[in-house]
MMTF fields as JSON, N, C-alpha, C and O atoms, coordinates in Angstrom:
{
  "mmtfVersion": "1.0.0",
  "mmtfProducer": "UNKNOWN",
  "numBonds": 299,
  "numAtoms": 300,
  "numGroups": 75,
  "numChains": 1,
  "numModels": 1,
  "chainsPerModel": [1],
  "groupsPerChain": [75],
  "chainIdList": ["A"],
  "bondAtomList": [4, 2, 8, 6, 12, 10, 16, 14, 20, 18, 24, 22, 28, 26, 32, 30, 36, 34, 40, 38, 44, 42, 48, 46, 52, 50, 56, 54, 60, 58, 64, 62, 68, 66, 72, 70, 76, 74, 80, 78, 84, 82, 88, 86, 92, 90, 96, 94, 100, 98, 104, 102, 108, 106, 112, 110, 116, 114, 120, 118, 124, 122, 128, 126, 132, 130, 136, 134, 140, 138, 144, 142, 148, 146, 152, 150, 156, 154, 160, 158, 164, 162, 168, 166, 172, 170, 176, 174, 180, 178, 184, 182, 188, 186, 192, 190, 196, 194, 200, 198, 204, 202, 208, 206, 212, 210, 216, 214, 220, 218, 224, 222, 228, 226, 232, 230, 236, 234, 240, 238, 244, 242, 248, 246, 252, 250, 256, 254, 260, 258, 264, 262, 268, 266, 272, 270, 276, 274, 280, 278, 284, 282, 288, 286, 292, 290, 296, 294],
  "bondOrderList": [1, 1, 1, 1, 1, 1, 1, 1, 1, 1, 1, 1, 1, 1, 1, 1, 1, 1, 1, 1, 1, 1, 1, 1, 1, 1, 1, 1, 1, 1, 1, 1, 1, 1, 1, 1, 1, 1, 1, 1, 1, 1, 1, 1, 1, 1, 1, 1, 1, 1, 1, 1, 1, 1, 1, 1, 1, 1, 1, 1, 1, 1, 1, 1, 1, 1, 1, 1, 1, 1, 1, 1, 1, 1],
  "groupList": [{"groupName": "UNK", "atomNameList": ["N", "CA", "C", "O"], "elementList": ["N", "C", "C", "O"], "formalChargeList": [0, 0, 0, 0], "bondAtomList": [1, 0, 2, 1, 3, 2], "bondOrderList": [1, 1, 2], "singleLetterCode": "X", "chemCompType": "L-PEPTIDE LINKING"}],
  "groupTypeList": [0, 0, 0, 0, 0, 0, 0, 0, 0, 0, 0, 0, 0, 0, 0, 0, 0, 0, 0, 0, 0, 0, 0, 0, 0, 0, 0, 0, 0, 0, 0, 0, 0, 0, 0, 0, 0, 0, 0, 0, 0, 0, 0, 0, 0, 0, 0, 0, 0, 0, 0, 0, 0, 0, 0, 0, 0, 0, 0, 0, 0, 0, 0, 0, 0, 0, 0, 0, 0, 0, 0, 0, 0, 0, 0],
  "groupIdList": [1, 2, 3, 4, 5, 6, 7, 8, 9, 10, 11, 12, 13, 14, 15, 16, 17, 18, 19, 20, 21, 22, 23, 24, 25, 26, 27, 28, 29, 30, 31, 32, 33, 34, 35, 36, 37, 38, 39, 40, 41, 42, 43, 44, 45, 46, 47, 48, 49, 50, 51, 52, 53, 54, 55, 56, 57, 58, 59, 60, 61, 62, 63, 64, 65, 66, 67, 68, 69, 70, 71, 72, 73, 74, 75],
  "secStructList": [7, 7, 6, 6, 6, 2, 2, 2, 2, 2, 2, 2, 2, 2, 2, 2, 2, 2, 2, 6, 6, 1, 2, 2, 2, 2, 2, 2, 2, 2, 2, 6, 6, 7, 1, 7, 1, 1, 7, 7, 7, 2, 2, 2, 2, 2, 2, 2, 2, 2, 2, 2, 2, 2, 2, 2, 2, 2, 6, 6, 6, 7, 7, 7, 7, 7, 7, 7, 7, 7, 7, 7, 7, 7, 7],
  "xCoordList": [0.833, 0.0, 0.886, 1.89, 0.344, 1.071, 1.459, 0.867, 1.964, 1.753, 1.593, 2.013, 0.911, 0.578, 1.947, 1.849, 2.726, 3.874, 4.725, 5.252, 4.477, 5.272, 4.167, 4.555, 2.809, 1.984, 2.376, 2.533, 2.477, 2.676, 3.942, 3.86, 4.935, 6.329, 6.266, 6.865, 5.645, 5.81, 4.685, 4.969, 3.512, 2.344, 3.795, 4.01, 4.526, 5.048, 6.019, 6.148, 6.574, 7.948, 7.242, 7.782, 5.697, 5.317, 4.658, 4.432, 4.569, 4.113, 5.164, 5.229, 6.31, 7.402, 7.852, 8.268, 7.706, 8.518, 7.539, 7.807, 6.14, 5.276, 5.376, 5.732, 5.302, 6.086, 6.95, 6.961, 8.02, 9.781, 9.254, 10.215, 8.331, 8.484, 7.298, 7.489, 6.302, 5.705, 6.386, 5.75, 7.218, 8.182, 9.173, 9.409, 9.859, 10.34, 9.834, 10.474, 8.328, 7.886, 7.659, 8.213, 6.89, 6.983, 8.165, 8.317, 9.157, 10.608, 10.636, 10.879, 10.463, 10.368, 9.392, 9.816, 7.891, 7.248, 7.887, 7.984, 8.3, 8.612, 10.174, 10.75, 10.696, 12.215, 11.836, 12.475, 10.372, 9.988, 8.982, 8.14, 9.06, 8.273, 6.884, 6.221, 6.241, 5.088, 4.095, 2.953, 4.944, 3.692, 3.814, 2.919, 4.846, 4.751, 3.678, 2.938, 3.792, 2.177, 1.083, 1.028, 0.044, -1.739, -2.07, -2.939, -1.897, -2.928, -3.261, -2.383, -4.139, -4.513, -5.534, -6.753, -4.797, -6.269, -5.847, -4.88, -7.079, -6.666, -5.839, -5.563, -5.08, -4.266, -3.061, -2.346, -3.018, -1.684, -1.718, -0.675, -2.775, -3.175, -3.03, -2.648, -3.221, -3.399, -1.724, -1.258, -0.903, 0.365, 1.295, 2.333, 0.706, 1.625, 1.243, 2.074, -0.031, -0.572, 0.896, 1.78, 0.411, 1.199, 3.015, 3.814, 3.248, 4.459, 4.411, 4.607, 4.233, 4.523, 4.207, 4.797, 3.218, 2.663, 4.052, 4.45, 4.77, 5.517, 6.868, 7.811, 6.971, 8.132, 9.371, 10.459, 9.358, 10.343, 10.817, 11.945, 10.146, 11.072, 12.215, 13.113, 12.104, 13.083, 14.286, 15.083, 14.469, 15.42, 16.05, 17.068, 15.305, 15.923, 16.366, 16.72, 16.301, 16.564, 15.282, 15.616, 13.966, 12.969, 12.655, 12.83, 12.239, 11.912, 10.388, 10.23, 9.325, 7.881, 7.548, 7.962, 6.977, 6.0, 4.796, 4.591, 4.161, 2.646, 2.46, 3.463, 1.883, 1.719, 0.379, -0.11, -0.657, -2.068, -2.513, -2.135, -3.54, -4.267, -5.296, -5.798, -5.986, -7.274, -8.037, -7.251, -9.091, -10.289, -10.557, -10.817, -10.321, -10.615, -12.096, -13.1, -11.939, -13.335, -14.542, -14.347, -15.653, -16.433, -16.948, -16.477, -17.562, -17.208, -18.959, -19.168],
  "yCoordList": [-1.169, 0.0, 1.244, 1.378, 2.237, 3.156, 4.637, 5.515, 4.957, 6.177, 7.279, 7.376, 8.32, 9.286, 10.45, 11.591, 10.085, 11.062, 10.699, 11.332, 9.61, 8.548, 9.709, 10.681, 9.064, 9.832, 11.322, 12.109, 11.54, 13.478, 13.793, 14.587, 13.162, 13.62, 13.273, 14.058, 12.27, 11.825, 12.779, 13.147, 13.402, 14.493, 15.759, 16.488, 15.769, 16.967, 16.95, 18.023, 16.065, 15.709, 16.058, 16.743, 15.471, 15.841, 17.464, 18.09, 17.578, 19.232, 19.731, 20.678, 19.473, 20.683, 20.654, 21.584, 19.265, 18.981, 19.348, 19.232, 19.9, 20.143, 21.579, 22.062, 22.417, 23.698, 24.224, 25.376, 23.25, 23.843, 23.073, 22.882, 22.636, 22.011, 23.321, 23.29, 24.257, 24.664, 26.177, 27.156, 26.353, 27.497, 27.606, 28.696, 26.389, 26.315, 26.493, 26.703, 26.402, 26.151, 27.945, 28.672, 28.495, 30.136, 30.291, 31.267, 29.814, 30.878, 30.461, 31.24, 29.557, 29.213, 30.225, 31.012, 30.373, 31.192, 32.866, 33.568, 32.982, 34.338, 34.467, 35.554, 33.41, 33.359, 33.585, 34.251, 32.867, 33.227, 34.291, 34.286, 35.347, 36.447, 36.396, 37.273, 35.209, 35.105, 35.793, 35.907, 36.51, 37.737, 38.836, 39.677, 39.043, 40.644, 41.472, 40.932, 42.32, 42.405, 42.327, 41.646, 43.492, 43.24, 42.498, 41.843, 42.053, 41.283, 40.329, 39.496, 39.812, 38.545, 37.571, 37.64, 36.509, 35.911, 34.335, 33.927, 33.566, 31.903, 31.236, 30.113, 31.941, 31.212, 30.896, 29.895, 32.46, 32.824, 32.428, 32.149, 32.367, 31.61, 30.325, 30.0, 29.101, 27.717, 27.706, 26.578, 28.506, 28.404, 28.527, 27.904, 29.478, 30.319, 29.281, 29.189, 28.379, 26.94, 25.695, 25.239, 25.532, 24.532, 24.595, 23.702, 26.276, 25.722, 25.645, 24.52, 26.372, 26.48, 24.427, 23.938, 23.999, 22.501, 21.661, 20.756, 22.23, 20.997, 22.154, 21.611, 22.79, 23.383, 23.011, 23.218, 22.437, 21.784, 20.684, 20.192, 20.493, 18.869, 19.293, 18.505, 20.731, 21.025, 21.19, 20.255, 21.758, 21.503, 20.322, 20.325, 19.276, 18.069, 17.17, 15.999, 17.942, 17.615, 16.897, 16.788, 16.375, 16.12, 17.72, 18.842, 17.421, 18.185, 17.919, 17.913, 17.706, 17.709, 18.923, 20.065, 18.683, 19.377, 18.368, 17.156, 19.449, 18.716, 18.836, 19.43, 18.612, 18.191, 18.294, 17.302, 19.344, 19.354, 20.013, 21.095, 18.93, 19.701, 19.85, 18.996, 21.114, 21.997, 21.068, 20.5, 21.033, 20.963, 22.592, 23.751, 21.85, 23.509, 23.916, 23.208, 25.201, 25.642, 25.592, 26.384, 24.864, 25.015, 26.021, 26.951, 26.548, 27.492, 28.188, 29.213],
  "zCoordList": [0.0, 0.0, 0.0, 0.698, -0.96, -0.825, -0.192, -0.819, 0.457, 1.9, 1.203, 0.05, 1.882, 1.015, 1.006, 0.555, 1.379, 1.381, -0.355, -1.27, -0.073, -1.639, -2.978, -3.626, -2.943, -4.124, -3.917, -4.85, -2.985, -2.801, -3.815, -4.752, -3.53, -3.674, -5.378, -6.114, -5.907, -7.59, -7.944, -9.084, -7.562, -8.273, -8.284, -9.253, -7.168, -6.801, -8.064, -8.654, -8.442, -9.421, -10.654, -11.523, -10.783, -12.374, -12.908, -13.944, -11.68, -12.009, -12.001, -12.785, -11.307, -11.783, -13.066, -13.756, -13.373, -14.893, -16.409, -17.605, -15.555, -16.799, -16.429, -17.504, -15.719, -15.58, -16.064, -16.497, -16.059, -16.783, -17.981, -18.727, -18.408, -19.522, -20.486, -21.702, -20.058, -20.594, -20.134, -20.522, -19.6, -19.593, -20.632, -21.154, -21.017, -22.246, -23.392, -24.423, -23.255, -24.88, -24.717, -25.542, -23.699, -23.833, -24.018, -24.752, -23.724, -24.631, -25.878, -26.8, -26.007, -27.768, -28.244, -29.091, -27.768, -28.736, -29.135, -30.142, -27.355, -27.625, -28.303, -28.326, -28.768, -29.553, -30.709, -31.525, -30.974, -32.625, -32.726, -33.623, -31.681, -31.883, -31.858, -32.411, -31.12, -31.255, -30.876, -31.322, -29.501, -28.624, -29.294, -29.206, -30.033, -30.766, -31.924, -32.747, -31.78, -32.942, -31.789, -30.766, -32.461, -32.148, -32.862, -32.286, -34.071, -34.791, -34.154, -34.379, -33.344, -32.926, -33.727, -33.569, -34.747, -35.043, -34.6, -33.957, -35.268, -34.319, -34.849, -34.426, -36.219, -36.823, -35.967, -35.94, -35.006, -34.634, -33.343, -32.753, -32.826, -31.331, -31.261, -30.137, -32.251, -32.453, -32.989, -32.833, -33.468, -33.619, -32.514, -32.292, -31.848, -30.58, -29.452, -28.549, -29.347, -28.225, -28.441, -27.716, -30.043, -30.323, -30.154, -29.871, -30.51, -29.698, -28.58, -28.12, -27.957, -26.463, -25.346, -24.383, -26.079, -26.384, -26.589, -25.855, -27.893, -28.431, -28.668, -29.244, -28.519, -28.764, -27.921, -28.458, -26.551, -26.302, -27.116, -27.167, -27.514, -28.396, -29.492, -29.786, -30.131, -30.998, -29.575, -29.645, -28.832, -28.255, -27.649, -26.957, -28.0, -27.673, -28.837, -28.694, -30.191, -31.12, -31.904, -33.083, -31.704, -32.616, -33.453, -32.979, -34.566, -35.205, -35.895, -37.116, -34.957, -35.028, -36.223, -36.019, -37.15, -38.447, -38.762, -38.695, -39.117, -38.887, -40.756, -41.149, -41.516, -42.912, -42.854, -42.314, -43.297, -43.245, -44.711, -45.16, -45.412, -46.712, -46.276, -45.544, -46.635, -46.107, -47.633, -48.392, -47.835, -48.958, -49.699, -49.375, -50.752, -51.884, -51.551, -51.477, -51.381, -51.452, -52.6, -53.521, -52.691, -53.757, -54.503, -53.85, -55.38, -56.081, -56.213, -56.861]
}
């Protein structure tokens, strides 16, 4: 059975590491200028999520790109 000091201390280990881990991805956005500018639209919001999301992994050397075809608009 497991003591609650044991579960405390591993919740405690994974929040710090998703912290420094979503602190990194804000320096990534703001390395690629993402907060600068008013223009706010969701293109730039769903860009500026996703790094901050996955942008640590370029510093660990993955290089995550996403490959997406939209449908032509009908006419």
């Amino acid at each position: 059975m497991r003591t609650r000091k044991a579960s405390t201390t591993g919740s405690r280990a994974i929040t710090i590491i998703v912290v420094v881990w979503l602190f990194i991805g804000l320096a990534a956005a703001a390395q690629r200028n993402y907060f600068a500018g008013s223009e706010a639209t969701w293109a730039k919001v769903g860009t500026t999520l996703v790094t901050i999301v996955a942008g640590p992994l370029n510093y660990v050397g993955a290089n995550p790109k996403i490959d997406c075809t939209a449908p032509k608009p009908s006419r």
